[in-house]
N, C-alpha and C positions, 0 to 999 in steps of 0.2 A: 468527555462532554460531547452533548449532539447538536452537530449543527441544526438551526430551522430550517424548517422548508422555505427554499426561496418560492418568493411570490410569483404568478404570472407576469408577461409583458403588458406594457400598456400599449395601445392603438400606437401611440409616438414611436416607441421603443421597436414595434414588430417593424412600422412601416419600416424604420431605419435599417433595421437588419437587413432587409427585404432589398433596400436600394444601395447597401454595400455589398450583397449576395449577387445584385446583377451587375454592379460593374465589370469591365471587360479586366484578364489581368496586367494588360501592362496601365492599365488608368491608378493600379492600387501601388500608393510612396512605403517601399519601404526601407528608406535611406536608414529608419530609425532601428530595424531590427539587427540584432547580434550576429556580427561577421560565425563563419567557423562552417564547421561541416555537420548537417545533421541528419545526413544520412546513418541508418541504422540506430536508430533511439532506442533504450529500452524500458517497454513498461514497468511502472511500480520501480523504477528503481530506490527512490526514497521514499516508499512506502515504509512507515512502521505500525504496525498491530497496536492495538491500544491493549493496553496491560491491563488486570483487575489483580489487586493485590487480594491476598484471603490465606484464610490458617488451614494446612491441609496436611495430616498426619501419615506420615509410610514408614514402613518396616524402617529400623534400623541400619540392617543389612543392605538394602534398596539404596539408602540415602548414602552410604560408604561406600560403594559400589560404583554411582556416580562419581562424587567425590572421588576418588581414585584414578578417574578412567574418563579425565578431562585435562584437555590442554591447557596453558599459560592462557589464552587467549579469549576463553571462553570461560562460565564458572557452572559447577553442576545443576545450579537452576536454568540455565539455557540448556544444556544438556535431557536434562527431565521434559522439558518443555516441548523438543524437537522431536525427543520420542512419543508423548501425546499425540503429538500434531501425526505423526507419522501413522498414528495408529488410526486416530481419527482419519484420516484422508483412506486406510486401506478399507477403514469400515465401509466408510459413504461408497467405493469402488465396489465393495461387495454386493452391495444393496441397489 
């Protein structure tokens, strides 16, 4: 599902932005933010792809071949999946 586009700001909304952008930093409380260490973050890390489910026919052979030649951990539709992906991404490098 997509999100909508959020709308513009209103005159109220920018000015405000505007006059918590100029405060100086020790004027800004933030007794409220979460103690810990957040040096080195990593992007996308709970990033997940949105799925599209669809009926898509392959060799036999293909399909046991995966199956076979996948771990407890994973199941041969992630498997198939990541080799797409892998192939897709050398195409786009190509071009």
């Amino acid at each position: 599902m997509k999100r909508p586009a959020s709308s513009k700001l209103t005159p109220a909304q920018a000015a405000e932005l505007a006059a918590l952008a100029a405060l100086p930093e020790a004027a800004i409380d933030t007794s409220d933010a979460a103690e810990g260490d957040w040096r080195g973050p990593q992007r996308g890390l709970f990033y997940r792809p949105v799925k599209q489910q669809l009926t898509l026919r392959l060799d036999a052979d293909v399909i046991a071949w995966f199956r076979t030649h996948t771990s407890p951990e994973e199941g041969y539709q992630t498997r198939i999946n990541r080799a797409l992906r892998e192939y897709v991404e050398a195409q786009g490098r190509r071009a």
